[in-house]
VOGU-3710 file (C-alpha; in Angstrom, 3 decimals, decimal comma):
1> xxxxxxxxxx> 15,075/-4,225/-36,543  16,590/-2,383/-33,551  17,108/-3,747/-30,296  14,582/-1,055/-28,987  11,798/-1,996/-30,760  12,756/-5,771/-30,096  12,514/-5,346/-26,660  9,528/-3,358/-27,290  7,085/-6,356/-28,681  8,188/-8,326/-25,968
11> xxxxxxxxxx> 6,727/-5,999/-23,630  3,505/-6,086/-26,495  3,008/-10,026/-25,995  3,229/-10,251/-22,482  0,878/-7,386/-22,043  -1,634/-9,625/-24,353  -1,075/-11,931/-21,676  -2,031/-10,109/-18,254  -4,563/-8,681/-20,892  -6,035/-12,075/-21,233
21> xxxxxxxxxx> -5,856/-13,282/-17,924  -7,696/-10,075/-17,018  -10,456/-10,489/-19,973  -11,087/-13,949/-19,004  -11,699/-13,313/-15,080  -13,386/-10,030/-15,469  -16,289/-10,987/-18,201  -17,860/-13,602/-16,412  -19,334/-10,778/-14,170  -21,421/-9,209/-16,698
31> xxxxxxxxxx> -21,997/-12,365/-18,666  -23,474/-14,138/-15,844  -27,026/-11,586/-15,869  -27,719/-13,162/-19,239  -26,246/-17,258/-18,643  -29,252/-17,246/-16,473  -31,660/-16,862/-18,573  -30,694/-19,675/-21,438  -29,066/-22,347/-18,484  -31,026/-22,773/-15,327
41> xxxxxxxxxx> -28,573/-22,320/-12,427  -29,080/-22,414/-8,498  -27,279/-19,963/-6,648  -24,622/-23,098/-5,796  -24,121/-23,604/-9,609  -23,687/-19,645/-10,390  -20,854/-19,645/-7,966  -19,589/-22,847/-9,784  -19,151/-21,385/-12,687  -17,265/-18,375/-11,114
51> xxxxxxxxxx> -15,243/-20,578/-9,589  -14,604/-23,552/-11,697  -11,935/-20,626/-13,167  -10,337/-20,955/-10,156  -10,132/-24,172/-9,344  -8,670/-24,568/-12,906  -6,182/-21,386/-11,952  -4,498/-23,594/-8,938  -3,799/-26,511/-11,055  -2,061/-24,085/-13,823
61> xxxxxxxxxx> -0,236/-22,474/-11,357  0,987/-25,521/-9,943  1,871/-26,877/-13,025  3,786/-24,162/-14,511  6,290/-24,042/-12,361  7,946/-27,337/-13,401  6,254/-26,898/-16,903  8,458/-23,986/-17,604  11,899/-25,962/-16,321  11,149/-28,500/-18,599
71> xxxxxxxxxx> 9,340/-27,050/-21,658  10,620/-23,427/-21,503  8,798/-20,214/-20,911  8,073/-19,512/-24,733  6,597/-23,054/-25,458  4,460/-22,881/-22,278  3,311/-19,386/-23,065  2,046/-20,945/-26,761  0,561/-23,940/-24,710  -1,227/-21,686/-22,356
81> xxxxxxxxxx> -2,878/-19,649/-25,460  -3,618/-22,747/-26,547  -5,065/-23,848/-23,449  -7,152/-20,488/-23,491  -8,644/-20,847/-26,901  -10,246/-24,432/-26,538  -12,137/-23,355/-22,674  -13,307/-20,198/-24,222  -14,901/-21,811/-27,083  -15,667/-24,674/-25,109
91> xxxxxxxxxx> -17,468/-22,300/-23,014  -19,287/-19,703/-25,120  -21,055/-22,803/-26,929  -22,056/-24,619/-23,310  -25,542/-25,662/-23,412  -25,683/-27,438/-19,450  -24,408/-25,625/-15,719  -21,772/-28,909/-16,089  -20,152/-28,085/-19,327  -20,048/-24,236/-18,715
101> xxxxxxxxxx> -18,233/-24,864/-15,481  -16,453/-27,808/-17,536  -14,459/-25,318/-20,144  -14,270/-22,845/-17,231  -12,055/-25,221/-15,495  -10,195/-25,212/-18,545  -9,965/-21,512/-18,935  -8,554/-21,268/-15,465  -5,662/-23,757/-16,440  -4,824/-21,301/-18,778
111> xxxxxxxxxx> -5,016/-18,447/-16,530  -3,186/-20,183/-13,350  -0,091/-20,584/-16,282  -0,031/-16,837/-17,305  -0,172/-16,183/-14,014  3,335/-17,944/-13,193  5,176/-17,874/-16,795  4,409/-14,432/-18,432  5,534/-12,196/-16,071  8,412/-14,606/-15,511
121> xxxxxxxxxx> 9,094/-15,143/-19,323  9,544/-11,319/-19,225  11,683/-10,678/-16,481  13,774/-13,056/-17,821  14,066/-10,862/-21,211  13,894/-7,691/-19,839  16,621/-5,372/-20,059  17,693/-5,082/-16,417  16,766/-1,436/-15,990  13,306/-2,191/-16,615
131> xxxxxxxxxx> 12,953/-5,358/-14,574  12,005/-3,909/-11,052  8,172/-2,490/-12,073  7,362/-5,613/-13,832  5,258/-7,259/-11,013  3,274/-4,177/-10,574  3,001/-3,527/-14,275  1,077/-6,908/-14,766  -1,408/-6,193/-12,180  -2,232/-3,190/-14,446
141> xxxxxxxxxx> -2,342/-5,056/-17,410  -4,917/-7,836/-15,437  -6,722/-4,405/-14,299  -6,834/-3,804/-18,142  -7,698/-6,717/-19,382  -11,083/-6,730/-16,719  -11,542/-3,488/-18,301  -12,136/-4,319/-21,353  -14,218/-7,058/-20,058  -16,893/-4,845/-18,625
151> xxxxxxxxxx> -16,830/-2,563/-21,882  -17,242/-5,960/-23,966  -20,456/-6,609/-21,514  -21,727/-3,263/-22,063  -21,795/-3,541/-25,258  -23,131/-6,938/-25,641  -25,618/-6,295/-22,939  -28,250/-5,554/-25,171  -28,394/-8,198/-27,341  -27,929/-10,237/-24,159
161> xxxxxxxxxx> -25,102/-11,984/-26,183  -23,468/-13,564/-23,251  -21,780/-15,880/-25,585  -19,499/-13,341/-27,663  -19,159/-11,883/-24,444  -17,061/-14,877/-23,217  -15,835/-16,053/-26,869  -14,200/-12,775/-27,690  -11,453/-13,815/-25,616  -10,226/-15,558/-28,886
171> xxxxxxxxxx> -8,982/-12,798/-29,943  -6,113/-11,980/-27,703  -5,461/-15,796/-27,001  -5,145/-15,921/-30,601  -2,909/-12,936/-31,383  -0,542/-13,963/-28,458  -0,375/-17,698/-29,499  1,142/-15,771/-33,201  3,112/-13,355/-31,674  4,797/-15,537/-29,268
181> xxxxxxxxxx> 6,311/-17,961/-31,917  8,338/-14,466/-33,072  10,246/-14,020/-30,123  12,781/-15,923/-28,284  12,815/-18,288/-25,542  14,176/-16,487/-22,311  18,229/-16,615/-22,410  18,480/-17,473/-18,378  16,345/-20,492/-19,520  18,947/-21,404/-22,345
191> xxxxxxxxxx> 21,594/-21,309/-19,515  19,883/-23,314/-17,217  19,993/-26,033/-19,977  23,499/-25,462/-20,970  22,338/-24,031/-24,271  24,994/-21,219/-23,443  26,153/-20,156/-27,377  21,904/-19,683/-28,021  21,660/-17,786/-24,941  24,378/-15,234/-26,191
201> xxxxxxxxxx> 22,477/-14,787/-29,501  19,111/-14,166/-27,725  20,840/-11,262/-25,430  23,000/-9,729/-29,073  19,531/-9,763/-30,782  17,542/-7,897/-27,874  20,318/-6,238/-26,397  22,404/-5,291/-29,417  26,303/-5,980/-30,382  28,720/-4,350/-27,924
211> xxxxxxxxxx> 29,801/-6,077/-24,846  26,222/-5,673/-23,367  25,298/-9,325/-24,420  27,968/-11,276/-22,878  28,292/-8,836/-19,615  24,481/-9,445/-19,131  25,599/-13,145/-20,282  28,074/-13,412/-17,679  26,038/-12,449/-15,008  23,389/-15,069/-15,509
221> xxxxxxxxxx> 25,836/-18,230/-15,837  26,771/-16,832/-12,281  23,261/-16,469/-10,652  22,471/-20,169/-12,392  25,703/-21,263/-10,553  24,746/-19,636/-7,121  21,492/-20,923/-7,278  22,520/-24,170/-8,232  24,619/-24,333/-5,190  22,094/-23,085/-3,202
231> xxxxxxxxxx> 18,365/-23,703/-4,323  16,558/-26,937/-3,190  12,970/-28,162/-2,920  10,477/-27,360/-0,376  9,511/-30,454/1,739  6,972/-30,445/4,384  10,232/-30,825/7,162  11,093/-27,605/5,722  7,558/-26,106/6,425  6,996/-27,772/9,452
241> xxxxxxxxxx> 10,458/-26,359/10,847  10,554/-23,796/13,761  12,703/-21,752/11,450  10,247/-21,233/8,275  6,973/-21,180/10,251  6,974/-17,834/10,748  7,735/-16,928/7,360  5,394/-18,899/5,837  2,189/-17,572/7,886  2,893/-14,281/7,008
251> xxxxxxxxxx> 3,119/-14,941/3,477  -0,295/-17,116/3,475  -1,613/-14,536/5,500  -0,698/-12,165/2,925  -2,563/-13,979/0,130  -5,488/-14,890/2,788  -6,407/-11,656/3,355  -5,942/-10,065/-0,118  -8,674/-12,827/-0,451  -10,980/-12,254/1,869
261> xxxxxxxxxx> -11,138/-8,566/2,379  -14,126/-9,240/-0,383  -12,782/-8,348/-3,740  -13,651/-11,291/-5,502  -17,301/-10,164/-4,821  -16,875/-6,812/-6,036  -14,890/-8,401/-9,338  -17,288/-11,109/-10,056  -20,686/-10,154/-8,516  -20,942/-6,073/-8,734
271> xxxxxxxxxx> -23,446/-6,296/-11,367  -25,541/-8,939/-9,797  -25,213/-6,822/-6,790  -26,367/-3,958/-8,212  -29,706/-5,337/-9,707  -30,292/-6,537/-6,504  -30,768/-2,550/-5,642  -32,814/-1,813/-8,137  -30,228/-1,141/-11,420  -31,690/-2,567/-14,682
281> xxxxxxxxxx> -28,965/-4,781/-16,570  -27,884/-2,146/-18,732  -27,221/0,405/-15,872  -25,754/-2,242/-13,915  -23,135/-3,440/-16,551  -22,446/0,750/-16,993  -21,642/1,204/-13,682  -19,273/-1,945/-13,728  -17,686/-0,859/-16,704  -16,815/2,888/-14,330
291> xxxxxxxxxx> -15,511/0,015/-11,840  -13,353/-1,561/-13,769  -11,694/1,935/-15,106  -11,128/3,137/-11,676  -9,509/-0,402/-10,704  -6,874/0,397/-13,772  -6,582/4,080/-13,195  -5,586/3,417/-9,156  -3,056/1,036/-9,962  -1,120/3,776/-11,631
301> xxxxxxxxxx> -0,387/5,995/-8,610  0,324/2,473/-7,217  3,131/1,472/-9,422  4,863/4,560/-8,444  4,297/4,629/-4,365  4,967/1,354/-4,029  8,832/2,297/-4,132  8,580/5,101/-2,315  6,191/5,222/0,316  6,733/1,820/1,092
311> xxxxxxxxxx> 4,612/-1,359/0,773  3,222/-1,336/4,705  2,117/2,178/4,631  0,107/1,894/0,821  -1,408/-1,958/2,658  -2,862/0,099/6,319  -4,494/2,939/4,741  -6,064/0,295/1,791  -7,556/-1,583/4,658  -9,100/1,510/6,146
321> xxxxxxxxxx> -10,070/2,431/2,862  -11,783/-0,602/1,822  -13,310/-1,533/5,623  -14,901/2,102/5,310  -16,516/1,337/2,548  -17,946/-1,746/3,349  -19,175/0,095/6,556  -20,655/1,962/4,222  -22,093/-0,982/1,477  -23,275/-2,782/5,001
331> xxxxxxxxxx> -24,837/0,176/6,749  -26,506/1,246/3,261  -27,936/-2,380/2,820  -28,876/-3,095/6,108  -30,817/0,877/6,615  -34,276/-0,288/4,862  -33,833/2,305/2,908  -35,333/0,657/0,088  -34,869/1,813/-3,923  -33,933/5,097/-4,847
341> xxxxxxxxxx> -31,382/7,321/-5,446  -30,080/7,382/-2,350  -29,332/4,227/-2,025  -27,973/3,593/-5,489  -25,897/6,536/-4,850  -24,351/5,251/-1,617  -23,498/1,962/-2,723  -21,600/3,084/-5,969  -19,666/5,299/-3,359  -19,033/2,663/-1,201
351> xxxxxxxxxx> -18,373/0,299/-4,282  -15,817/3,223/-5,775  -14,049/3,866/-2,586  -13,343/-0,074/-2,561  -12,136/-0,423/-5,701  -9,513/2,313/-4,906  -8,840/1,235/-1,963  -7,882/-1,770/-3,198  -6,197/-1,229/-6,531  -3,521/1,405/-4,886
361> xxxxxxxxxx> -2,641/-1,317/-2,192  -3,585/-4,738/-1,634  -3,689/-5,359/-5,664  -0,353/-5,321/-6,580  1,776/-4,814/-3,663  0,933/-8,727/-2,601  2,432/-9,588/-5,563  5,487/-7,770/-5,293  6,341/-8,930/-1,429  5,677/-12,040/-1,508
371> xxxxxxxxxx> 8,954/-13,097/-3,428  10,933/-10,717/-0,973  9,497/-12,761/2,174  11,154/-15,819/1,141  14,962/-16,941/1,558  16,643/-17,446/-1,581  16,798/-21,735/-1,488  13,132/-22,116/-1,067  11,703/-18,870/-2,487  10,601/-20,051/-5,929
381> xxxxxxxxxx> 8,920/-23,085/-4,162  7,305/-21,292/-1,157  6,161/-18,331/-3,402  4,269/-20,867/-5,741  2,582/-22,761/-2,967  1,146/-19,573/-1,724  0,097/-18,301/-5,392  -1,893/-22,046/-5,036  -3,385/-20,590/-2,020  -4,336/-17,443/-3,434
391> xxxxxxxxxx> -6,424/-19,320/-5,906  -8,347/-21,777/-3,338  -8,850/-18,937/-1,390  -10,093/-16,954/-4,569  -12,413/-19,661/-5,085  -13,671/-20,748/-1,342  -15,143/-16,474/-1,355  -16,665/-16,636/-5,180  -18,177/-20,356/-4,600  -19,720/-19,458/-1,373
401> xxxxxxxxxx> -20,647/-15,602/-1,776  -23,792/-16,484/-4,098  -25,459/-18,557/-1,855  -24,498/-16,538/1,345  -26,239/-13,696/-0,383  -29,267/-15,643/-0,712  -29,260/-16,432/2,913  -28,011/-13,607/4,578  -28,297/-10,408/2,376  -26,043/-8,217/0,981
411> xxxxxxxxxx> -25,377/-6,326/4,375  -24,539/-8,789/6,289  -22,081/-10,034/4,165  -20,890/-6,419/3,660  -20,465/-6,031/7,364  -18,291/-9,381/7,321  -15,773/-8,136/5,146  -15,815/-5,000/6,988  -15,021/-6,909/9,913  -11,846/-9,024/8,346
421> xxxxxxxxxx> -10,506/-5,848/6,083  -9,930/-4,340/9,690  -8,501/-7,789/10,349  -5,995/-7,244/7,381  -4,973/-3,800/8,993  -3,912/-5,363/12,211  -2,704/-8,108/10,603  -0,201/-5,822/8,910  0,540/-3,390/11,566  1,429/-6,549/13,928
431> xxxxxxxxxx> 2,991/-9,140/11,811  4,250/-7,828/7,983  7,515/-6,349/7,823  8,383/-3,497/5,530  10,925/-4,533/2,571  10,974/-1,124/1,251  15,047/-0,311/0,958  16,101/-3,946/2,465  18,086/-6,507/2,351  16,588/-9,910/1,780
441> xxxxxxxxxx> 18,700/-11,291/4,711  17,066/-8,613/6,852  13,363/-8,883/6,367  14,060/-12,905/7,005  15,840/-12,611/9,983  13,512/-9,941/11,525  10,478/-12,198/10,218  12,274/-15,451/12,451  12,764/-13,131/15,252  8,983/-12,204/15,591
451> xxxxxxxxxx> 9,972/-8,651/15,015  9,326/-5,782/12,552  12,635/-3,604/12,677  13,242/-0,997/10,378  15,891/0,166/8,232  16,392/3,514/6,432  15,187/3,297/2,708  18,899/3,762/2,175  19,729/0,277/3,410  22,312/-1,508/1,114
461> xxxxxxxxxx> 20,783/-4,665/-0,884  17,624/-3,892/-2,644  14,302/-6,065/-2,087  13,822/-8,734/-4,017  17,374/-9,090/-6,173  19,320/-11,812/-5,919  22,944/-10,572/-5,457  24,480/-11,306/-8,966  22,263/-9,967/-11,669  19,106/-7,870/-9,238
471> xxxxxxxxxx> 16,561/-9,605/-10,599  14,636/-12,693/-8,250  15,640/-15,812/-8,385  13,026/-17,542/-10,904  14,427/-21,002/-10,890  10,687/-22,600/-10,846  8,665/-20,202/-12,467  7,018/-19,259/-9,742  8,932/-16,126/-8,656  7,152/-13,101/-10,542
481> xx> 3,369/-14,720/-10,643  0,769/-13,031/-11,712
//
């Protein structure tokens, strides 16, 4: 088989995996209009179950990191489908609130790993050329994977079948925990453990014969060397030290905002939120399913601005985006305007200009700065303590949003996020540096300064590339979540 097409189905398995991850978080929105009816739940227990995923996400993701050192990427990627397979039957068969939010602990185990060990199983096996859109490639693939999610309710919706809805996601689990057994564990792995001659035969199978193997080869047993000499854990003396600090809040205030700018309500709750209006089921599970194509079809302009407009500029006008819109949900909700089609018709368009907003900035370009924040000898181990974060603060918005709802109303809680998205826009006009075209010695020394400073896109030493082989330093599997 040639080395094109090998390369090829390893881009084919770990798109089942963002795929996955993206099913599993996206269906429960839908899914949840029809749970309802067959398992009493208070509006504490709805938000439970949305975010018993979570909770089960942070413990994956802390796991994997050292999970992937020991077991290697492949194994963990066939433990994770593994993982995936038992919550979502567990799940779809759940007869009480406590085992539905049980087996959606599990699921979230499952997605907390993909979210650490796919996209770092395929940078790792990547042919370098193709290594530097991988981050925001797997946000499109999650963006695909809720997707077909919303399509899955839609089409379930009328048999009320909330339990295929959630057990399809069998299907992809399945395939990927067959594929993955085909390919090969990740060759920078192999070196890590010395297994240097299997390492070679990994990079001739993928890569071809020809001198591209062992020059690729080469450049890997030096990275593993550098970092060796130069990567160390992250204590809390490191944290706590005058000289991180600054580094560190940004980056949790990176994932804190991309949190709590409301998204996770939109994700989880749109449907819910839109029978609150006045949608029937079906209408409301239609409309989510023309979310959940416009969050995949804004990632794509995304993907491609992201390198050359810069990752500050795409962040600002997303958080002027999305706090218009929630001007517009809260103003909408709060009008007494009552059903109709005037207010359905406003709060798809504020709903729509969200989404947008959101997938062509604060989506994917979190993921791809926060491994360029970080110096080189604690990135892999700051980078996964703030993909933990990500997930608790995931969770703290979907466990509380339900009930706040019921207390407050939509528009008030509309006009809070509206309040902290313009938060995010001053947060990154004050604080976040631009990494666009810069070295990773700049961006750190301009973050411990308490400056910005700006460099021509032309500035030698590319975000994000370590300085032997350009791709990030990965050494706890932490490096290209999610």
């Amino acid at each position: 088989m040639p080395a094109r097409i090998k390369n090829a189905l390893i881009w084919v398995f770990g798109a089942l995996g963002g795929i996955l991850w993206g099913y599993d978080t996206g269906v429960i929105s839908g899914a949840m209009l029809f749970i309802k009816n067959d398992i009493a739940l208070t509006p504490l227990l709805e938000g439970m179950v949305v975010s018993g995923l979570l909770v089960g996400a942070m413990l994956g993701a802390g796991l994997s990191g050292r999970l992937s050192d020991s077991w290697g990427r492949r194994r963990l990627i066939l433990a994770a489908s593994a993982v995936f397979i038992l919550g979502t039957l567990g799940a779809s068969l759940a007869t009480t609130p406590w085992t539905l939010i049980a087996f959606r602990f599990v699921i979230g185990t499952g997605v907390g790993i993909a979210s650490v060990v796919v996209p770092l199983y395929l940078t790792e096996l990547a042919p370098k050329h193709l290594r530097g859109g991988l981050t925001s490639l797997m946000q499109l693939l999650v963006t695909v994977g809720i997707f077909l999610a919303y399509v899955t309710d839609y089409l379930l919706a009328g048999a009320e079948a909330w339990r295929w809805m959630i057990g399809l996601g069998v299907v992809p689990a399945a395939i990927l925990a067959l594929g993955i057994i085909t390919q090969p564990e990740s060759p920078r792995w192999l070196v890590g453990k010395g297994r240097n001659d299997e390492a070679r035969q990994v990079l001739t199978r993928l890569r071809g014969t020809g001198g591209a193997a062992d020059a690729e080869l080469a450049e890997i047993e030096e990275t593993e060397r550098i970092e060796r000499a130069e990567s160390r854990s992250l204590t809390l003396k490191d944290l706590a030290s005058p000289r991180l600090r600054p580094v560190l809040l940004v980056g949790m205030l990176l994932v804190f905002f991309q949190n709590f700018v409301g998204i996770n309500t939109i994700i989880y709750y749109a449907p819910t939120l839109l029978t609150d209006i006045g949608f029937g089921s079906d209408g409301a599970i239609l409309a989510n399913v023309g979310i959940g194509l416009l969050n995949m079809l804004m990632t794509l302009p995304a993907m491609r601005l992201i390198d050359r407009k810069g990752r500050k500029p795409l962040l600002l006008y997303g958080a002027l985006g999305m706090c218009a819109a929630m001007l517009v949900l809260a103003v909408t909700n709060l009008s007494g305007l009552g059903y109709g089609a005037a207010l359905s018709a406003l709060t798809l368009f504020g709903i729509a200009l969200y989404i947008a907003s959101f997938a062509v900035s604060w989506g994917p370009v979190q993921w791809v700065m926060l491994p360029e924040l970080f110096p080189m000898r604690i990135r892999a181990a700051a980078v996964s303590l703030c993909v933990m974060f990500n997930w608790l603060f995931n969770m703290v918005v979907s466990l509380v949003f339900p009930s706040l709802l019921r207390a407050w109303g939509a528009g008030v809680n509309f006009l809070f996020f509206a309040v902290t998205t313009f938060a995010a826009f001053v947060f990154v006009r004050k604080l976040l540096p631009e990494t666009k075209g810069r070295s990773l010695e700049e961006i750190e020394r301009d973050l411990l300064k308490g400056r910005e400073g700006h460099l021509p896109d032309s500035a030698e030493g590319r975000p994000g590339q370590s300085e032997a082989d350009g791709s990030v330093p990965v050494s706890s599997g932490a490096d290209a979540a999610r």
